[in-house]
C-alpha positions as CSV (number, residue, x, y, z in Angstrom):
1,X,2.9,-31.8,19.8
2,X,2.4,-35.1,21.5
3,X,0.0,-36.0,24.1
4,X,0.6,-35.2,27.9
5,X,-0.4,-38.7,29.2
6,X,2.5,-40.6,28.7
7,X,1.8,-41.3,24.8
8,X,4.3,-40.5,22.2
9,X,4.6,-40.4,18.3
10,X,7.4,-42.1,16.0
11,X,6.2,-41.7,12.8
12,X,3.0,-43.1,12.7
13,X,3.5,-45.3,15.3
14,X,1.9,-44.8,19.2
15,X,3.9,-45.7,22.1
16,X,2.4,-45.9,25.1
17,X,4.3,-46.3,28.4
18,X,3.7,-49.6,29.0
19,X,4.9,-50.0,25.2
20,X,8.5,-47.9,26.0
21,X,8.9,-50.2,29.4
22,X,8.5,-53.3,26.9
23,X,10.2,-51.7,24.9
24,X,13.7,-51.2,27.0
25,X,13.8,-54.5,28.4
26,X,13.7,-55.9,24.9
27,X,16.1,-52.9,23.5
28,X,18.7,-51.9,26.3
29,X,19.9,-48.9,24.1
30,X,16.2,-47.4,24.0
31,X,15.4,-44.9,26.8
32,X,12.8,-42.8,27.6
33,X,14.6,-39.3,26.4
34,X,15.4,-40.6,23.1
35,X,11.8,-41.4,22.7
36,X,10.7,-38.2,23.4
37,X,12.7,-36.5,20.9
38,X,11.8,-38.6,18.2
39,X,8.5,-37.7,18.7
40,X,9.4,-34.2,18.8
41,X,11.2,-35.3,15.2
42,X,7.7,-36.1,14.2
43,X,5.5,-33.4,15.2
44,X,7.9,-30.8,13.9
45,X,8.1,-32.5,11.0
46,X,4.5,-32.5,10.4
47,X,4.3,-29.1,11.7
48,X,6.4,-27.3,9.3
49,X,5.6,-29.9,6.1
50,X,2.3,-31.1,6.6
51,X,2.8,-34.5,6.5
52,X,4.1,-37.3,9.0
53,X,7.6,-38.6,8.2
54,X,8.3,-42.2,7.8
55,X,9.7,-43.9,10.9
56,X,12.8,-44.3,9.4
57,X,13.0,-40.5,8.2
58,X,12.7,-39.9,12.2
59,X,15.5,-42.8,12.8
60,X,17.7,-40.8,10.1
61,X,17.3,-37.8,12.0
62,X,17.9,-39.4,15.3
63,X,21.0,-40.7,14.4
64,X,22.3,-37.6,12.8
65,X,21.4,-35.7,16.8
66,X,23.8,-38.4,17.9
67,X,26.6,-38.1,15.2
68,X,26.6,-34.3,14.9
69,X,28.0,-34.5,18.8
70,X,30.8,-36.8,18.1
71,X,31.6,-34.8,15.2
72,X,31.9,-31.7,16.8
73,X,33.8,-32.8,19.4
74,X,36.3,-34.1,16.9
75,X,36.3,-30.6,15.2
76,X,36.7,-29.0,18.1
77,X,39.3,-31.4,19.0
78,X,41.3,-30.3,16.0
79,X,41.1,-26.6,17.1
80,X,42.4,-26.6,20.2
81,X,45.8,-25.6,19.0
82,X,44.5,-22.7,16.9
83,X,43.1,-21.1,18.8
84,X,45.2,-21.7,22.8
85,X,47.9,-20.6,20.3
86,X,45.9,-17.1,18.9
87,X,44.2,-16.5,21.9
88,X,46.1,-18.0,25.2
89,X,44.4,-20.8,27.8
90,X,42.4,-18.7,29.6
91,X,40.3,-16.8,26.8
92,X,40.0,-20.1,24.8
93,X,38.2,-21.2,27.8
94,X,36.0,-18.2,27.8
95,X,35.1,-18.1,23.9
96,X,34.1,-22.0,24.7
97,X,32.0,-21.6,27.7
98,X,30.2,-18.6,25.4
99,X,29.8,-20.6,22.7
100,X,28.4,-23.4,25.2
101,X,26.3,-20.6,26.1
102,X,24.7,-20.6,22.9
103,X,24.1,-23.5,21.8
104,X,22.2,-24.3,25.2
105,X,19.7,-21.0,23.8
106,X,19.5,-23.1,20.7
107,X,18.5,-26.0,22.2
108,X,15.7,-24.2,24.6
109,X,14.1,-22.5,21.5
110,X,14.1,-25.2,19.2
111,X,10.7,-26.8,21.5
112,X,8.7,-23.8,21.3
113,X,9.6,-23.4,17.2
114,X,9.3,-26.3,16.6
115,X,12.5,-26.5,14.7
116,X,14.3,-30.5,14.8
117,X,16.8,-28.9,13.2
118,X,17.8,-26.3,16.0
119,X,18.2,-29.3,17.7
120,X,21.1,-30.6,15.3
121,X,22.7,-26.7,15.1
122,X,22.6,-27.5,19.2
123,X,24.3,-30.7,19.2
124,X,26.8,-30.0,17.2
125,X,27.9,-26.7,19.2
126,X,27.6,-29.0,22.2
127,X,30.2,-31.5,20.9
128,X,31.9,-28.9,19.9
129,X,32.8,-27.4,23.2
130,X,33.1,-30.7,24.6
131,X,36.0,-31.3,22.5
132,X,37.7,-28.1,22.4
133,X,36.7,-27.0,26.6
134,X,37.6,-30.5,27.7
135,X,41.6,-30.3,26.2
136,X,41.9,-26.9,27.1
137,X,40.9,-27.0,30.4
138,X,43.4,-29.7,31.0
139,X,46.5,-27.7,29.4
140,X,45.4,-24.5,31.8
141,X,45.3,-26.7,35.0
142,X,49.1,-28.6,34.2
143,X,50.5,-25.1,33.3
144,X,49.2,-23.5,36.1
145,X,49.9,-25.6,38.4
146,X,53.2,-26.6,40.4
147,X,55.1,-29.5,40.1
148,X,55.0,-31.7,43.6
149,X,50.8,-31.2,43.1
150,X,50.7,-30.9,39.2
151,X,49.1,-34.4,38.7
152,X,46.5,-34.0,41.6
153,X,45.3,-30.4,40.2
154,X,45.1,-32.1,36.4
155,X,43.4,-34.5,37.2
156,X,40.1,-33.0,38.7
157,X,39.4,-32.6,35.2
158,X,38.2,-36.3,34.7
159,X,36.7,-35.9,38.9
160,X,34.8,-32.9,37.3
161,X,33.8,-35.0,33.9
162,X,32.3,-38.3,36.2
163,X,30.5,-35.0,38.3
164,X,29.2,-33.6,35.4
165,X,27.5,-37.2,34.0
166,X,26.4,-38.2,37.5
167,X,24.8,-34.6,37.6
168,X,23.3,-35.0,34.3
169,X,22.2,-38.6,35.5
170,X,20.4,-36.8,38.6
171,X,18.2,-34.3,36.7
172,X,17.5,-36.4,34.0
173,X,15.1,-38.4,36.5
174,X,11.5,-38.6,36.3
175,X,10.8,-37.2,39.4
176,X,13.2,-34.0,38.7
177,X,13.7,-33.0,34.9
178,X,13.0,-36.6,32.6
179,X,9.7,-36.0,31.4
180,X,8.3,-35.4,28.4
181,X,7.5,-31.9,28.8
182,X,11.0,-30.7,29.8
183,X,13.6,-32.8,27.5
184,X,14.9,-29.1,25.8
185,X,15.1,-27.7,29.6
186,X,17.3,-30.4,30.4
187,X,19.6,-30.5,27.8
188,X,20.2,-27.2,28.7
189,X,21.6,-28.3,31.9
190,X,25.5,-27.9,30.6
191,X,25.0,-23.8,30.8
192,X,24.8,-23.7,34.0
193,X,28.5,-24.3,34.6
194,X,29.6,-22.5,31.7
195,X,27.4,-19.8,33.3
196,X,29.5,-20.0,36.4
197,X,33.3,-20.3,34.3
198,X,31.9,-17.1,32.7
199,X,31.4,-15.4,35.8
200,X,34.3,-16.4,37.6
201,X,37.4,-17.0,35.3
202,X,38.3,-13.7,34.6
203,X,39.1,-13.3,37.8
204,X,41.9,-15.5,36.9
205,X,45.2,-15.1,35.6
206,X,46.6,-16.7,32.3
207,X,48.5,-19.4,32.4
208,X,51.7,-18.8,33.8
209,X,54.0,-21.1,31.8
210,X,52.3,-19.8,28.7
211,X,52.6,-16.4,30.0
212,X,56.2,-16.8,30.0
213,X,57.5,-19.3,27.6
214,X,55.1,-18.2,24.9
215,X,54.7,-14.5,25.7
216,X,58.5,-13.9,27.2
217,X,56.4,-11.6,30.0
218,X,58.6,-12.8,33.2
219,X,56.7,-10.2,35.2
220,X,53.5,-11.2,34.3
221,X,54.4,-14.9,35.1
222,X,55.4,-14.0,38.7
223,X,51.9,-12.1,39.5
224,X,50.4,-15.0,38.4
225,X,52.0,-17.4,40.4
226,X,51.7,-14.9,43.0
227,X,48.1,-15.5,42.5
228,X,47.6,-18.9,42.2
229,X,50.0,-19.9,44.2
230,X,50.6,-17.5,46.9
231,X,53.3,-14.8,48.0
232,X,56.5,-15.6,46.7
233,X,59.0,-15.3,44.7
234,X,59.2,-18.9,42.8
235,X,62.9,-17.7,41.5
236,X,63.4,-21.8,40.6
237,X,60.5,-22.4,38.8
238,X,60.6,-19.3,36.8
239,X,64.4,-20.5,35.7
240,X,63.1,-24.0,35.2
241,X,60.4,-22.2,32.7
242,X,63.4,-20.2,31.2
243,X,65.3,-23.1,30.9
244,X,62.9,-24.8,28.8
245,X,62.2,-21.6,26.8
246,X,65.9,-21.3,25.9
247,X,65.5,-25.4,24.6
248,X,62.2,-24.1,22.3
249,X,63.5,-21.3,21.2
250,X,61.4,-19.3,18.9
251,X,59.7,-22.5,17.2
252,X,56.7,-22.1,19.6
253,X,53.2,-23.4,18.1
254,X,54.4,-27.0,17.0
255,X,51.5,-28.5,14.4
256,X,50.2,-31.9,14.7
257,X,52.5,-33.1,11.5
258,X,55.5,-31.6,13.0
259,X,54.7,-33.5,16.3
260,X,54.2,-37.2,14.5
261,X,57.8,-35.9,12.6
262,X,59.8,-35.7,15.2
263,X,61.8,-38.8,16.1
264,X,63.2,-38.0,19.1
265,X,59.6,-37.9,20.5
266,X,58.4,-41.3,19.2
267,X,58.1,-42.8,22.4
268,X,55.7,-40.4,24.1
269,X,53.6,-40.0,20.8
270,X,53.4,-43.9,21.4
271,X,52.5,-44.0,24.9
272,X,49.9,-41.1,24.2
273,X,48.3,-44.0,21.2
274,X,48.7,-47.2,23.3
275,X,47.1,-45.4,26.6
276,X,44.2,-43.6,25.0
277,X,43.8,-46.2,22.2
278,X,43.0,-48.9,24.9
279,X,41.1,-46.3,27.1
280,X,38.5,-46.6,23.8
281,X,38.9,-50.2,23.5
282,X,38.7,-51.3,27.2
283,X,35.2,-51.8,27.3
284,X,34.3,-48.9,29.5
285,X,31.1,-48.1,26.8
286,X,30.2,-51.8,26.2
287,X,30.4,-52.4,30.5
288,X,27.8,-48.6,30.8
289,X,26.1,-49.9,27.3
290,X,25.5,-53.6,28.9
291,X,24.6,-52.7,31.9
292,X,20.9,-52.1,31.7
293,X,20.5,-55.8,30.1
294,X,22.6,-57.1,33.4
295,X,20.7,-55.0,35.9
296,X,17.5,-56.6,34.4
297,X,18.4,-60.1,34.8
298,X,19.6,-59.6,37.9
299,X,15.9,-58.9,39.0
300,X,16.5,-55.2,39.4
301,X,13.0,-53.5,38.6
302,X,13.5,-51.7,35.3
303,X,12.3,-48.7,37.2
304,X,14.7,-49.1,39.6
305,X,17.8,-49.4,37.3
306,X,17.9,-45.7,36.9
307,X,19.1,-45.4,40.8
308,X,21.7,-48.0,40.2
309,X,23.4,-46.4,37.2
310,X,23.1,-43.4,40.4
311,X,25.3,-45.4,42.4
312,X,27.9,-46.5,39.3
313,X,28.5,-42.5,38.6
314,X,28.6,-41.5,42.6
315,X,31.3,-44.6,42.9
316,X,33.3,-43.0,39.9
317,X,33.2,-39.6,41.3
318,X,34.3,-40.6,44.8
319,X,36.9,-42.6,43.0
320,X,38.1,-40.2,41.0
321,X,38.4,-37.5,44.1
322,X,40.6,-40.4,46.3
323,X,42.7,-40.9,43.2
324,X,43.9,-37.5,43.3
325,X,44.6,-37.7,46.9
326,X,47.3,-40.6,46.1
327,X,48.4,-39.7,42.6
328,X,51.3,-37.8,44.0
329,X,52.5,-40.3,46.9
330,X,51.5,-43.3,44.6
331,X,52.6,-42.2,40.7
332,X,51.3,-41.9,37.6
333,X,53.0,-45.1,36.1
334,X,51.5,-47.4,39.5
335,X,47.9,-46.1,39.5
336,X,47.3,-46.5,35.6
337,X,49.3,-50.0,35.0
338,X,47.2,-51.0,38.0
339,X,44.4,-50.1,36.8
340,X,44.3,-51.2,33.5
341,X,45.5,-54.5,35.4
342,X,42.4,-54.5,37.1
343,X,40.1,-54.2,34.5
344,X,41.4,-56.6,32.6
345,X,40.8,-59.2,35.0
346,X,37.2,-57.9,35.8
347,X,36.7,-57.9,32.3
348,X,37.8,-61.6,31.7
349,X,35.5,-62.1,34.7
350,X,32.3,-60.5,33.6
351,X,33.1,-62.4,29.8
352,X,32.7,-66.1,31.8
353,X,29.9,-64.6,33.9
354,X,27.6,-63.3,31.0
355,X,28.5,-67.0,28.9
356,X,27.6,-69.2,32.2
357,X,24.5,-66.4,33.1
358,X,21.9,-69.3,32.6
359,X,23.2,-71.4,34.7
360,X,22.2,-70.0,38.1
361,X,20.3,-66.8,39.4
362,X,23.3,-66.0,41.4
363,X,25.5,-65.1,38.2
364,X,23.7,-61.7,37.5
365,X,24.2,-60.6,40.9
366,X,28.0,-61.3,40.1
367,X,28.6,-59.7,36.9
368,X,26.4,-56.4,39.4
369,X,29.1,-56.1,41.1
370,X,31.9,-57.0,38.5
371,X,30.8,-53.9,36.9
372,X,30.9,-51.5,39.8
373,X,34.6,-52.7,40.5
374,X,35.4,-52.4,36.5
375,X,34.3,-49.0,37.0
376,X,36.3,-48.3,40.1
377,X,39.3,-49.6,38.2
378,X,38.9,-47.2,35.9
379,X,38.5,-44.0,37.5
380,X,41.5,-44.7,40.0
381,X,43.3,-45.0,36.9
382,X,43.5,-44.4,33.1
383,X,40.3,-42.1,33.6
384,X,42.2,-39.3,34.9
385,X,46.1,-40.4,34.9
386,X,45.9,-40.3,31.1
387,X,45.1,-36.7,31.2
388,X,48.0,-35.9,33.7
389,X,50.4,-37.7,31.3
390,X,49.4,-35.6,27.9
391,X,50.5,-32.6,30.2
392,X,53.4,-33.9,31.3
393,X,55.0,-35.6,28.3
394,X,55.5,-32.4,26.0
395,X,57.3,-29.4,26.7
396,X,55.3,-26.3,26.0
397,X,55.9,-26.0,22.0
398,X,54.3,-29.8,21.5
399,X,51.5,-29.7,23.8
400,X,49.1,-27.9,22.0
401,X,49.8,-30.4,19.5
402,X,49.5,-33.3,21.5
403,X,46.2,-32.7,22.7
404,X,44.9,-32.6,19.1
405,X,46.3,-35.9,18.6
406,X,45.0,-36.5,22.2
407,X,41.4,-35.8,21.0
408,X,41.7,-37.6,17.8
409,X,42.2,-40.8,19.2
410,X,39.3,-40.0,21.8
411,X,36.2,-39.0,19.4
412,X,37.4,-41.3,16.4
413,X,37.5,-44.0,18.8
414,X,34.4,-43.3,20.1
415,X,32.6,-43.1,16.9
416,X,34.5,-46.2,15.6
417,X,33.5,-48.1,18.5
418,X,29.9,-47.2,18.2
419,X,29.5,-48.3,14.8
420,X,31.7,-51.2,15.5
421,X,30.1,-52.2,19.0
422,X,27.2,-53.3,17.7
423,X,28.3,-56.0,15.0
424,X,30.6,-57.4,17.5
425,X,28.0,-58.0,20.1
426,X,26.1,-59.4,17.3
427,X,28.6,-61.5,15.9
428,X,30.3,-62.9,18.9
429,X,27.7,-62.0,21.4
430,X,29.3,-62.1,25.1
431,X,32.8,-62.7,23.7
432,X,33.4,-59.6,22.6
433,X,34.6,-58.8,25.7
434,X,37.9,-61.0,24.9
435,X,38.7,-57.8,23.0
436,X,38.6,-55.6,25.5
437,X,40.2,-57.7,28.2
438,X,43.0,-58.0,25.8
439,X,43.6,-54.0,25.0
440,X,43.5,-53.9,28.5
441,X,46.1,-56.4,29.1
442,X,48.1,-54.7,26.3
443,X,48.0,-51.2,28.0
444,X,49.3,-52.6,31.4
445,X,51.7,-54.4,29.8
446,X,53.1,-51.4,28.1
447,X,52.8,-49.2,31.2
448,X,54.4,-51.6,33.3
449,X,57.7,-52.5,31.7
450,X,57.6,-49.2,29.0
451,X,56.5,-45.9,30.2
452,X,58.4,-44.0,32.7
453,X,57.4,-42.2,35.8
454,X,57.2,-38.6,35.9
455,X,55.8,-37.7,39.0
456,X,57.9,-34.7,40.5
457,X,60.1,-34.2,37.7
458,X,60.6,-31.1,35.2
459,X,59.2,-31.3,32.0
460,X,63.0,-31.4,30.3
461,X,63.8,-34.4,32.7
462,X,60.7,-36.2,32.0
463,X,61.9,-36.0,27.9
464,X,64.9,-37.3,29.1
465,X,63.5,-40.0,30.7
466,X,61.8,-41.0,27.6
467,X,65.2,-41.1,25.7
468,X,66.3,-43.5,27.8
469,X,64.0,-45.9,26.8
470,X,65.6,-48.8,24.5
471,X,62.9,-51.5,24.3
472,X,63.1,-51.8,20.3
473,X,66.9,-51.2,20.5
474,X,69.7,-48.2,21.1
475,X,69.6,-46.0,18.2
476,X,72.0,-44.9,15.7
477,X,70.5,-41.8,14.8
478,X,71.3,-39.1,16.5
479,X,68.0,-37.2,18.4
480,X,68.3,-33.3,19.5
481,X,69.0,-33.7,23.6
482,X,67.0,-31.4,25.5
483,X,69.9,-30.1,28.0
484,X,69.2,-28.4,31.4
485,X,70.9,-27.5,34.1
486,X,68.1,-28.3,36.7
């Protein structure tokens, strides 16, 4: 194993500390945990084969710790509709959190047997239930949820998400959990709330629209609202669900081809692209990505940076939280064009301060501050509206679905992006940020003059809604209207 005083292994290269501080301000993406598992790479290595690997071997096997993540949340992604379909919203959950649960024991034995490639079996469990837990939680909360509150309840989701990295941002300093000697006991950190779904979720009641919709159990349905909700007897939102159940009919379980089929629902599988499509392309990962190199010149000791990037995730949880206190009085539509509005003037902003960052001591200082208000921007908008809107969209046969297209667009996006990212900050260095300012400007655009608002409306009125829309023209062809009585 490697040394206890602050001296590391990567192949057969020595870093010291005073070599990994040298190291980051030359290499923003280079952090101290990374370091310290690819010198676990190598001692396992030459544990279990005798020799020690090439430092490129170790790079191989660093990058595939980082893919394996992204490609298991795409898988799981993909599988949210099996199994929400096979096994309802609220065991889905469960069998995630479990298998969270798992990989976390993975992870924690991999140190002590010294087995690298426990570490990859880990990862990819990890992304896994990232990508399956993080849609299905948000299809529980919209159908469990009533309407006049439905977008504040979705939304903790993404308030949850920007708790769980500022939490993982806590431990993971020095002075707590980021040391060398404790990397596996802090990756193990995500159990802990899966420890606490598993103890207190099945105390909970399915999802009531599923419950009835899906299942037909009316009685069922009531108890749970009766749970959730409070005495009562919720006689208009149980006919609103019955309403939409006579609409779907038996054709429950809709597939992700028969959702990019169906014509009359072109405009919200639109929406769904243009608003998560530009949620990847807005520069959120280059602004957290370029931050460290800003921070720096700014004078910010590099040891002090970590406390900053503190302050960015506190500011996107409070964010998040006041967002959901105004998403109902507000709207959907007003928060997110408003907020893709606002990043894409921050972001034209920090592309003219990084260019004219040589010109005067005061410009770092700026872009400091352009990137807490980018990050504001986004969290009292697209961060959590777009998950609100995937709920609200598609009636109960299509939403399965649509979070599989939902997640698509996320984790190939992400992993598109990160092989893209860094060419284009090669290539065009600082103005790579046009980019994203423009797929900002795009999404507000679209938002603004496009996409309806659906706060406090039925499901069946907000479909309507979207057949209204005629920006490309009335149609000839005739679409299957969704009638209600509501």
């Amino acid at each position: 194993m490697p040394n206890r005083d602050d001296t590391v292994f990567i192949g057969e290269k020595q870093w010291s500390t005073h070599d990994i501080t040298r190291h980051q301000q030359k290499n923003m993406k280079s952090v101290l945990q990374e370091l310290y598992i690819q010198s676990f790479i190598n001692s396992s290595w030459t544990y279990h084969y005798g020799n020690v690997p090439g430092e490129k071997t170790v790079t191989f096997i660093w990058s595939a710790v980082v893919a394996l993540y992204a490609l298991g949340g795409l898988i799981g992604s993909l599988s949210v509709r099996y199994f929400t379909s096979h096994l309802g919203r609220k065991r889905t959950m469960l069998l995630n959190s479990a298998m969270t649960v798992l990989a976390t024991v993975i992870m924690y034995i991999s140190k002590p047997t010294y087995s690298f490639e426990l570490i990859l079996v880990a990862r990819f469990l990890f992304g896994y239930g990232s990508g399956l837990g993080g849609n299905v939680h948000a299809i529980y909360l919209g159908e469990s949820s009533p309407k006049n509150v439905r977008g504040m309840v979705t939304l903790t989701s993404a308030t949850f998400i920007a708790l769980g990295k500022l939490s993982g941002q806590f431990v993971g300093l020095r002075e707590i959990l980021g040391r060398e000697e404790w990397w596996n006991i802090l990756l193990c950190i995500p159990s802990f709330f899966c420890l606490v779904q598993l103890a207190i979720l099945p105390f909970f009641p399915e999802a009531p629209r599923y419950t009835l919709i899906e299942k037909g159990n009316t009685q069922q349905c009531k108890k749970a609202l009766q749970l959730l909700w409070g005495p009562g007897e919720y006689k208009i939102e149980i006919e609103e669900m019955l309403a939409e159940q006579a609409v779907i009919g038996k054709e429950h379980n809709k597939s992700l081809l028969d959702l990019l089929r169906q014509k009359h629902l072109r405009w919200q599988i639109l929406s769904v692209l243009v608003i998560n499509g530009c949620i990847q392309f807005s520069g959120v990962s280059a602004v957290t990505v370029f931050s460290f190199n800003v921070f720096l010149e700014a004078g910010i000791p590099v040891e002090k940076i970590r406390y900053v990037t503190l302050g960015i995730g506190a500011s996107e949880v409070l964010i998040n939280i006041t967002c959901g206190l105004f998403i109902e009085s507000v709207g959907r539509k007003a928060l997110l064009w408003r907020g893709f509005g606002g990043m894409s003037t921050i972001m034209a902003l920090i592309n003219v301060t990084l260019y004219l960052k040589d010109y005067s001591f005061v410009i770092p200082y700026i872009t400091v501050v352009l990137i807490f208000l980018f990050i504001i921007f986004y969290s009292a908008g697209p961060a959590g509206i777009a998950i609100a809107l995937a709920n609200e969209m598609f009636i109960q046969s299509y939403r399965p679905a649509a979070f599989v297209f939902t997640g698509l667009l996320r984790w190939l996006g992400f992993t598109m992006l990160g092989f893209i990212f860094p060419f284009l900050i090669g290539t065009l260095k600082s103005l790579s940020f046009v980019l994203f300012f423009c797929a900002c400007l795009i999404a507000a655009l679209y938002v603004f003059f496009i996409l309806p608002e659906t706060k406090g409306k039925t499901l069946l009125e907000i479909s309507q809604e979207f057949k209204k829309i005629r920006a490309c023209g009335s149609s000839t062809e005739e679409v299957i209207y969704l009638e209600t009585k509501l």
